[in-house]
Structures are given as structure tokens and as C-alpha cells.
VEXDREN-2710 file (C-alpha; in Angstrom, 1 decimal):
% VEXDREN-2710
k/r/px/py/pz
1/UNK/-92.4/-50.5/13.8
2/UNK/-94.7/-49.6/16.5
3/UNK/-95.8/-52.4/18.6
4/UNK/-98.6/-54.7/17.6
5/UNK/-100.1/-57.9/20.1
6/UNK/-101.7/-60.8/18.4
7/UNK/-104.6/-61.1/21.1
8/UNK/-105.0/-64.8/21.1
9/UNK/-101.4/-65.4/21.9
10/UNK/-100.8/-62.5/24.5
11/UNK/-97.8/-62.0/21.9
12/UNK/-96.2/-58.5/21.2
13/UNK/-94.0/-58.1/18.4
14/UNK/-91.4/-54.8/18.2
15/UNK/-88.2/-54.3/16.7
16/UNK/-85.7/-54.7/19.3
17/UNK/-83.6/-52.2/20.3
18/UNK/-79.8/-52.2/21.9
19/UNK/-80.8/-52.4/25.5
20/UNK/-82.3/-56.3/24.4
21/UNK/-78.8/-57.3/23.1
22/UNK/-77.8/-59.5/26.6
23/UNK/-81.2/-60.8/26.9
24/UNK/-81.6/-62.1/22.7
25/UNK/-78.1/-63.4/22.8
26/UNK/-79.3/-65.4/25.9
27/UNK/-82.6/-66.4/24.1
28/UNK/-80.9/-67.7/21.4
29/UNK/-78.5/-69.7/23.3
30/UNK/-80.6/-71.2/24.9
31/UNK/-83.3/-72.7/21.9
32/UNK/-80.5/-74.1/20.1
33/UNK/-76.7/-75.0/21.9
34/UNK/-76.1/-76.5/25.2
35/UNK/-78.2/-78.2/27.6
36/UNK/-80.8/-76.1/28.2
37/UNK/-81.3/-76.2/24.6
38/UNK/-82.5/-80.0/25.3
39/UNK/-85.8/-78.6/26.9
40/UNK/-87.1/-77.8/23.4
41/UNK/-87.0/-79.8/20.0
42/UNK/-84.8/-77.0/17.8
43/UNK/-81.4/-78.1/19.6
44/UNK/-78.3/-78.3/17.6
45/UNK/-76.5/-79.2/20.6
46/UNK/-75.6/-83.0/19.4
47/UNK/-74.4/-81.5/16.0
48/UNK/-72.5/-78.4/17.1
49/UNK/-71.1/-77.1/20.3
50/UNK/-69.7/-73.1/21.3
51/UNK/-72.0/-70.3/20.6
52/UNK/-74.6/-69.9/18.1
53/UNK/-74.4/-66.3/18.1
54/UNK/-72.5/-63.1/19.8
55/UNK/-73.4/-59.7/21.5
56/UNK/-72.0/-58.1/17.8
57/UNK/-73.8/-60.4/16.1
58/UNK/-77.4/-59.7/17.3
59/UNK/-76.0/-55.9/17.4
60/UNK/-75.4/-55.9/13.9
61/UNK/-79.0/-57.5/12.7
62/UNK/-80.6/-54.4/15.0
63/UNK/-78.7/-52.1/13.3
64/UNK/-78.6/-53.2/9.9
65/UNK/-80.7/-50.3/7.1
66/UNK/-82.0/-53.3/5.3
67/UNK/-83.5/-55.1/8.3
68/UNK/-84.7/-55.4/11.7
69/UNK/-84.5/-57.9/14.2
70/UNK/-88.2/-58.8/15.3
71/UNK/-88.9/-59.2/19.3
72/UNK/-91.6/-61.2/20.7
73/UNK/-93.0/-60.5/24.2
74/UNK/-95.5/-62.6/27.0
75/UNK/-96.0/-60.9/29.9
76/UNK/-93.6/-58.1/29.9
77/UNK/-90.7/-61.0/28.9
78/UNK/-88.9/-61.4/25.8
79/UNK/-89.7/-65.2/24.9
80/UNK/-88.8/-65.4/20.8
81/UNK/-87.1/-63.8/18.0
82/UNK/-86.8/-63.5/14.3
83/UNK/-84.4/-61.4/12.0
84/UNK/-86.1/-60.2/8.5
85/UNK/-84.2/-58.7/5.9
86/UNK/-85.0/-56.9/2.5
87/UNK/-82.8/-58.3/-0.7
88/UNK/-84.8/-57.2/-3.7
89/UNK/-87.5/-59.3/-4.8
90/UNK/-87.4/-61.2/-1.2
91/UNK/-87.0/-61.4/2.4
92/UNK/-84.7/-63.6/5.0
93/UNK/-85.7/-64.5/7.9
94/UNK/-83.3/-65.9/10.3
95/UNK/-82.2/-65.7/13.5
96/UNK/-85.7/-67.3/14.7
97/UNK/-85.7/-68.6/18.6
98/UNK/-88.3/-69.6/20.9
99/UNK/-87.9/-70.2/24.4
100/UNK/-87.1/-73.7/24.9
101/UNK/-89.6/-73.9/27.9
102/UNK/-92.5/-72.6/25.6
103/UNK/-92.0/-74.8/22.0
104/UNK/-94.6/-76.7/21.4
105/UNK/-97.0/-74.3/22.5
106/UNK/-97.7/-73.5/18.7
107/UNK/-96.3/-69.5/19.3
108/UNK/-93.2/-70.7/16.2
109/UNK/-96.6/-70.6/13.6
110/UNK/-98.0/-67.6/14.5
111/UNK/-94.8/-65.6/14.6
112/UNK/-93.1/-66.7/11.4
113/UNK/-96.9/-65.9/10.2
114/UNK/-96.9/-62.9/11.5
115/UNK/-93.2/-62.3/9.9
116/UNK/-94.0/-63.3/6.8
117/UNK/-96.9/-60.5/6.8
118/UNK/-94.8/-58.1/7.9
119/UNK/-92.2/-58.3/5.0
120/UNK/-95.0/-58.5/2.8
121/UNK/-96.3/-55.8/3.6
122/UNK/-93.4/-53.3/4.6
123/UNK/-91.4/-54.6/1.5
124/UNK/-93.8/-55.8/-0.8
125/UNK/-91.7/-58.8/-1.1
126/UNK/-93.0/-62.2/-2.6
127/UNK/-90.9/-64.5/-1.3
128/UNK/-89.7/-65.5/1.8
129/UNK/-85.9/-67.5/2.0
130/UNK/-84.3/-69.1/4.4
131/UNK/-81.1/-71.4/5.1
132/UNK/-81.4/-74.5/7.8
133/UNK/-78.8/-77.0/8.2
134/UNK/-79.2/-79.6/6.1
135/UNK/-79.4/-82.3/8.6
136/UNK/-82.1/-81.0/10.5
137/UNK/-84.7/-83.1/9.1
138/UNK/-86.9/-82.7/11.9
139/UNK/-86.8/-78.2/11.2
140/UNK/-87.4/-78.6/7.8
141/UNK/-90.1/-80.8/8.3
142/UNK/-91.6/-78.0/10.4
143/UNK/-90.9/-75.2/7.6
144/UNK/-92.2/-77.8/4.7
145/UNK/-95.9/-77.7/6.7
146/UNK/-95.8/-73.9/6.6
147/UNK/-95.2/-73.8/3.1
148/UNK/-91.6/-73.7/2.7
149/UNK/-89.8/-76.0/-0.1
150/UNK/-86.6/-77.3/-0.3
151/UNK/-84.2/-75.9/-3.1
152/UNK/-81.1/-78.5/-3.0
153/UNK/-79.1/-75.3/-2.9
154/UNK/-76.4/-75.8/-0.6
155/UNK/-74.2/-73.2/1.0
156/UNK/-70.7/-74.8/2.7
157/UNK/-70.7/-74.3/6.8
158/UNK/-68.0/-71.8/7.5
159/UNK/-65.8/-75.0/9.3
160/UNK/-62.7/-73.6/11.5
161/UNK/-65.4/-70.2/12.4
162/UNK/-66.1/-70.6/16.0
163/UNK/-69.0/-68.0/15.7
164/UNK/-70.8/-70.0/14.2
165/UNK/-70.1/-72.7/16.5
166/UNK/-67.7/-75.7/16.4
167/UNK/-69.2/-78.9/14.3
168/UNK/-69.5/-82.7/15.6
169/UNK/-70.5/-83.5/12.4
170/UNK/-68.1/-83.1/8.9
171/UNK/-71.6/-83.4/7.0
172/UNK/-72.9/-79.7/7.4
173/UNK/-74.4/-77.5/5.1
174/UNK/-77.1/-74.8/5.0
175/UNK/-79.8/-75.6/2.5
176/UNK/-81.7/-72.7/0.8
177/UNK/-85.8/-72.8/2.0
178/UNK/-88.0/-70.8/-0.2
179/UNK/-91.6/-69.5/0.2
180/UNK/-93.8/-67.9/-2.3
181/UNK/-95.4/-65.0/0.0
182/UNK/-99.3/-65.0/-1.8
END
């Protein structure tokens, strides 16, 4: 992808690349485990603790032939993040951060906007799916207003797998989020 800026933002968006490994798994950290996750309103830090993801982790999204993992820039800075990836008909997109510091600034709307074009149009995809933990009322909420609808599919969460974090909580699950991509 070459780089495109969504002028009324100031946002870049580029695919990132290996030398951005540090500063996404940092990023991501940060918007959802530990205190400084608190700044911002997409904290999981009251329902898990430990990471939320891993150098190999973020490695493996930029490296992946189905996928790319989507980097936003302000001002020379790295300040979000979103992974899409092609399976048939459809298109995940995961792995979305935003600086704690800068949520509820409105910059989450334009980029899953400007992710959703992008499958669209590099895949031709016409849908859009996702998977939040189930308790997050509050984040599904906020994907329900951009157009995403709740399936009632539920996926277990991989208990006793510290990658993904270690649960406070014995209700977790990942719920399937689907949007029809017009």
C-alpha cells in the first residue's frame, strides 16, 4: 500500500513494516492492559491482566500473505493500528488501538472507515467481521453505531494462554461482529 493522509485528520495510513514491531506492541499495550490503559475508555485492564499481545504476534500479522497490519501516523508518530485480513467473501479486522491519550478525539471512526474501504476495495470483500469480548458492552456499543451487529456467535477465551492475557473474570468469550460492507 503506498501511503495515503486523510487531510482533515492529519492521519497517514501505511502498512507497517518490521522496524514498527517495538513501537505497535507498545501502542497496543498501552490502549488496552495496565494503567496507562486507564487514560482512554477501551481498557481491559479490570477484566484481564499480562499482555495483550507480543513482539511475534504483531510480527506475524505484518507478515502474513492474506493480510496487513494497517499503521496510522500524526505528526511523524505512530498513534493507532488495525489488522485486516482476507478470508473469502470477507475481511477481519482486529488488532485496532488508539493511543489512549488521543480516544475521544473521534480518529477510531475515521480509521475503521477508512479500513473498511480499504478491504473493500483491495479485496472486494462485502463484509467486514470482527470478534470483541463479550462483556465489553461499552465496545460493542461503539461498533453497533458504525454499523456492526451482534451475531450471538460465541468463540471460548483460550483460559490458561497467557498471550492472550490472564482473566479476572471466568465469564469471557469473544462474540462474532459482522458488517455488511455496501
Amino acid at each position: 500500500m503506498d501511503t495515503a493522509e486523510n487531510a482533515a485528520t492529519g492521519l497517514t495510513f501505511r502498512d507497517a513494516t518490521d522496524a514498527d514491531v517495538d513501537e505497535l506492541v507498545a501502542l497496543i499495550e498501552s490502549a488496552y492492559r495496565g494503567d496507562d490503559s486507564r487514560t482512554g475508555w477501551t481498557t481491559e485492564a479490570d477484566i484481564l491482566e499480562g499482555q495483550r499481545t507480543d513482539p511475534e504476534g504483531v510480527l506475524a500479522v505484518i507478515k502474513s500473505d492474506d493480510g496487513r497490519l494497517l499503521t496510522v501516523e500524526r505528526e511523524g508518530g505512530i498513534v493507532a493500528c488495525c489488522q485486516l485480513e482476507h478470508r473469502g467473501d470477507h475481511a477481519y479486522f482486529g488488532m485496532f488501538a488508539v493511543s489512549p491519550r488521543l480516544q475521544g478525539e473521534g480518529l477510531g471512526k475515521v480509521i475503521i472507515a477508512e479500513a473498511e474501504a480499504l478491504a473493500r476495495a483491495t479485496w472486494g470483500v462485502t463484509e467486514m467481521h470482527m470478534t470483541v469480548i463479550s462483556v465489553r458492552d461499552d465496545l460493542i456499543a461503539w461498533y453497533e453505531r458504525r454499523g456492526y451487529r451482534r451475531t450471538g456467535r460465541m468463540t471460548p477465551f483460550p483460559y490458561g494462554d497467557e498471550r492472550f492475557g490472564i482473566p479476572q473474570r471466568e465469564d469471557l468469550a469473544f462474540e462474532l461482529l459482522v458488517k455488511e460492507l455496501g
